[in-house]
C-alpha positions as CSV (number, residue, x, y, z in Angstrom):
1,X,-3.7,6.2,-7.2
2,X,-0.8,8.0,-8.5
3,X,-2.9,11.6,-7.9
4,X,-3.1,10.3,-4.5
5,X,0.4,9.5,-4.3
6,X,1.4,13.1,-5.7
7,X,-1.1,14.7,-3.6
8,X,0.0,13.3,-0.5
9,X,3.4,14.4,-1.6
10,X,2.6,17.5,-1.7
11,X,0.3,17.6,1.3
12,X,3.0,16.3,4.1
13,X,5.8,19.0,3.4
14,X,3.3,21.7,4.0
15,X,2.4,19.8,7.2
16,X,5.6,19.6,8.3
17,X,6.2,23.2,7.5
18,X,3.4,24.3,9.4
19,X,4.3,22.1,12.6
20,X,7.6,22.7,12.6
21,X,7.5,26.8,12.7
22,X,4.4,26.1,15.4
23,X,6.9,24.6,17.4
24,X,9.8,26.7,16.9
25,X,7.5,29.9,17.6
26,X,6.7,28.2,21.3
27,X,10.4,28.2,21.6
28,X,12.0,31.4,20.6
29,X,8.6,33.3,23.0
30,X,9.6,31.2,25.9
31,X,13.3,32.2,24.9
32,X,12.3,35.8,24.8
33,X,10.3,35.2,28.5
34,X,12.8,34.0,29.7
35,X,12.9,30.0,29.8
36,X,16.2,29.1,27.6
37,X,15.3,25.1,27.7
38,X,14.6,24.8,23.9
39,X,17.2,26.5,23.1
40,X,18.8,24.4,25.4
41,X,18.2,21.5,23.4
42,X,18.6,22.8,20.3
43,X,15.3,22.8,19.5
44,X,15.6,26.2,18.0
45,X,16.2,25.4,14.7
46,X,13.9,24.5,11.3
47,X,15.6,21.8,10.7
48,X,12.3,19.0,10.8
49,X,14.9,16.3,11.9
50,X,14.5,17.4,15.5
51,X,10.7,17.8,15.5
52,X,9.5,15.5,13.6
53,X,7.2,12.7,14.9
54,X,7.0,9.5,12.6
55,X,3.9,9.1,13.9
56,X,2.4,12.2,14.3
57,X,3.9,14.3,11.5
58,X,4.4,12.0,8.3
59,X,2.1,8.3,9.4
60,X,-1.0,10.3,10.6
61,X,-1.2,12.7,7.8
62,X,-0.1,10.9,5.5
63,X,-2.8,8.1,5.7
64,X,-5.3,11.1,6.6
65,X,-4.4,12.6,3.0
66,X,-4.7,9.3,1.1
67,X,-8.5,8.2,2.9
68,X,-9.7,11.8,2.5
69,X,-9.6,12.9,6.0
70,X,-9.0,16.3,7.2
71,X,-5.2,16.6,7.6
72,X,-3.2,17.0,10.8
73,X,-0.7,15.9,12.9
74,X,1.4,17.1,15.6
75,X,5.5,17.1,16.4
76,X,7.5,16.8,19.5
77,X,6.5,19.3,21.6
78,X,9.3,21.8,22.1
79,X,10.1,21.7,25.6
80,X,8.5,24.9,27.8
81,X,9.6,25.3,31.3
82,X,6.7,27.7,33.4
83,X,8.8,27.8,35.9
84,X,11.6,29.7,34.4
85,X,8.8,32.3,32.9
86,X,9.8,35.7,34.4
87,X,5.7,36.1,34.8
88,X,4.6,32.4,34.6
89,X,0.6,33.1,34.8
90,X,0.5,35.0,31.6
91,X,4.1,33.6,29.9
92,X,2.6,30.8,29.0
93,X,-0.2,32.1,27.6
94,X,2.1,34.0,25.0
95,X,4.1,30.8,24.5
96,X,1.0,29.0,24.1
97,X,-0.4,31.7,21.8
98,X,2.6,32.1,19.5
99,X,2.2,28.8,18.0
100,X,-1.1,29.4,16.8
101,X,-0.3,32.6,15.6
102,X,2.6,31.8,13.6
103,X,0.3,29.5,11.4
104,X,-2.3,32.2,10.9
105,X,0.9,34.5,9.3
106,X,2.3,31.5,7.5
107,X,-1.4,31.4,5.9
108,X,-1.4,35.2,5.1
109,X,2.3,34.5,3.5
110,X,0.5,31.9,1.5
111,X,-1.9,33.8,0.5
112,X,0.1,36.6,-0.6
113,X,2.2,34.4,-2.4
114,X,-0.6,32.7,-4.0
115,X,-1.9,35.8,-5.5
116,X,1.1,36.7,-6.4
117,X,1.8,33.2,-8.6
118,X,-1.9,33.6,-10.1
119,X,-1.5,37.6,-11.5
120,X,1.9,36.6,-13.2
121,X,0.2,34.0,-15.0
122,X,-0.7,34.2,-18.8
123,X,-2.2,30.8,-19.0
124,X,-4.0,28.2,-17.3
125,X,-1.1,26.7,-15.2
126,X,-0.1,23.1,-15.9
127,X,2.5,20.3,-14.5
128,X,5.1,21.5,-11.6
129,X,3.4,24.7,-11.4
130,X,-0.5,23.3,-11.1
131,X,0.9,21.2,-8.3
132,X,2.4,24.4,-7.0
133,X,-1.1,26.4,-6.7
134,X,-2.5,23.3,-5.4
135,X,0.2,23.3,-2.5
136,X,-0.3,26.8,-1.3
137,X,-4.3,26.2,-1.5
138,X,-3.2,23.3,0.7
139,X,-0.8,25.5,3.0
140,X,-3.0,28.0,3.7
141,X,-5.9,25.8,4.7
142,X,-3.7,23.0,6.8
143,X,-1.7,26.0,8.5
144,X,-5.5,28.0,9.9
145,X,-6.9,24.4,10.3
146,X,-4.3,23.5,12.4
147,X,-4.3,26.9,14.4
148,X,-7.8,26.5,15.3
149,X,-7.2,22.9,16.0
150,X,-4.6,24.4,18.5
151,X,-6.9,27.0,20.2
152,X,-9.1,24.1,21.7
153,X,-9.1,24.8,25.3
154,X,-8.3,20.7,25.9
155,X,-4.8,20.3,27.6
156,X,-2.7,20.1,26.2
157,X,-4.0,22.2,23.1
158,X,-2.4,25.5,22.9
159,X,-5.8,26.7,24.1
160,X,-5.9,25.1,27.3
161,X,-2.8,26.9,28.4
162,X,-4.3,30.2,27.2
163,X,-7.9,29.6,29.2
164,X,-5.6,28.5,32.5
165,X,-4.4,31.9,32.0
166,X,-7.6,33.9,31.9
167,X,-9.6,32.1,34.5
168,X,-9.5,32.7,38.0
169,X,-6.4,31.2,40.4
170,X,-8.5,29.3,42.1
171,X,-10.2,28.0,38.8
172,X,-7.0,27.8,36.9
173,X,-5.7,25.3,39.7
174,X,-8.4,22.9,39.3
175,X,-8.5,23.2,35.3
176,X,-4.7,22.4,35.9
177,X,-5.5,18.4,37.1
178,X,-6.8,17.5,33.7
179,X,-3.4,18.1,32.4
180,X,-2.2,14.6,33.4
181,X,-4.9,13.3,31.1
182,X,-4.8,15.4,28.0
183,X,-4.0,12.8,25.9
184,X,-6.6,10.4,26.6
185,X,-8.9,13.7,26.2
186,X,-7.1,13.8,22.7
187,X,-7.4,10.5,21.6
188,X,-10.9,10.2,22.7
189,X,-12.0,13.3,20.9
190,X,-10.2,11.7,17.5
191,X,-11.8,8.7,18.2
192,X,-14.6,10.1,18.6
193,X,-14.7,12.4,15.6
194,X,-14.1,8.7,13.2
195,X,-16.6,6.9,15.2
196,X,-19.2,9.3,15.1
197,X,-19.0,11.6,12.2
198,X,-23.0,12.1,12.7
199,X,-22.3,14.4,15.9
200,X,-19.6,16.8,12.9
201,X,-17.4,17.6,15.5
202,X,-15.0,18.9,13.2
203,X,-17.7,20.6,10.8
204,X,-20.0,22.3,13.8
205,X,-16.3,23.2,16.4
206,X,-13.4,23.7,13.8
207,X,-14.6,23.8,10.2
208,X,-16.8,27.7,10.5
209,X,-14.0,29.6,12.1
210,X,-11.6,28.3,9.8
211,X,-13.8,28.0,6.3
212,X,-14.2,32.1,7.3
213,X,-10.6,32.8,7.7
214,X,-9.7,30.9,4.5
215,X,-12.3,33.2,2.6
216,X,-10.5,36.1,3.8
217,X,-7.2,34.8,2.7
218,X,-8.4,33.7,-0.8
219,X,-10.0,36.8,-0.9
220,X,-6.5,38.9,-0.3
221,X,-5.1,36.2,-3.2
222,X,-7.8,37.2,-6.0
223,X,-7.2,40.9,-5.1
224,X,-3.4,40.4,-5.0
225,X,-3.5,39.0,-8.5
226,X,-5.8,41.2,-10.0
227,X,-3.3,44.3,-9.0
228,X,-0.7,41.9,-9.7
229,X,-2.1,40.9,-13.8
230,X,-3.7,44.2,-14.3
């Protein structure tokens, strides 16, 4: 139990980590576009205080981490206004996009930085420092998980916003109702996913793009600390 305990520990920073610069990144592109409402509402900042969710970022997880679940959460959104977008059609799809792509670089960082831990080592590491390799194993899969998680075209995923953006006017206008009821969408697709693990939502949709891309990144860690131990 204490394992678990430490574990779950060590889990939930790294969530938070990885929510809160998701969020941020939607900000500062919809600051660069043009929209200045996060910024606004000082929702600019890495300060977790202002985008955490109790529920979301430390309940969710946390319980996910101790039963074994596949670990994710979300934060408050950080406030977006299309309207404000000097090109509104295709800002959003950057803002949308930025999230996502801020965890696939905090990934590659924790990669690098993995490899870079392991080549330095002259023993098998132990204590503080085991927990420490655990936690950027950890980082690096929660932060592509939760990308690809992201890229689901299902409003109000990241993806949804970037599909709106690449289909049709006349498409994008009716893909636009479902909006209102995202989060039923959401919460149906969780429920779904614990109510019928048979169907492997998660291993057949998710788990391939993202068990690939954390092959690559382990792969850049082993090469990092061969260079790195010689």
């Amino acid at each position: 139990m204490t394992e678990t305990l430490i574990l779950a520990a060590v889990l939930i920073p790294c969530l938070v980590i990885a929510i809160v610069c998701h969020e941020v990144a939607h900000g500062w592109m919809a600051l660069a576009l043009g929209d200045p409402t996060a910024k606004n509402q000082r929702r600019l900042t890495l300060n977790p205080v202002r985008h955490v969710d109790p529920v979301g970022t430390l309940l969710v997880p946390g319980m996910l981490a101790i039963v074994g679940g596949p670990v994710f959460g979300w934060a408050k959104p950080v406030p977006v206004r299309k309207d404000r977008l000097r090109n509104p059609r295709y800002g959003m799809m950057a803002v949308a996009a930025a999230g996502p792509g801020t965890n696939f670089l905090l990934a590659l960082i924790g990669g690098i930085l993995l490899g870079l831990i392991a080549g330095s080592l002259s023993a098998p590491p132990q204590g503080a420092l085991e927990w420490a390799i655990t936690g950027l194993q950890y980082f690096i899969l929660i932060n592509i998980f939760l990308a690809f998680f992201n890229l689901l075209p299902i409003p109000p995923f990241d993806g949804s916003h970037i599909l709106e953006g690449l289909l049709p006017r006349r498409w994008a206008a009716q893909y636009d109702k479902l909006r209102p009821i995202g989060m039923i969408l959401f919460v149906l697709l969780i429920a779904a996913t614990w109510a019928f693990p048979q169907w492997g939502l998660i291993e057949k949709v998710i788990w391939p793009p993202v068990a690939w891309l954390r092959e690559h990144v382990m792969q850049l860690a082993i090469f990092i600390a061969q260079a790195v131990g010689g």
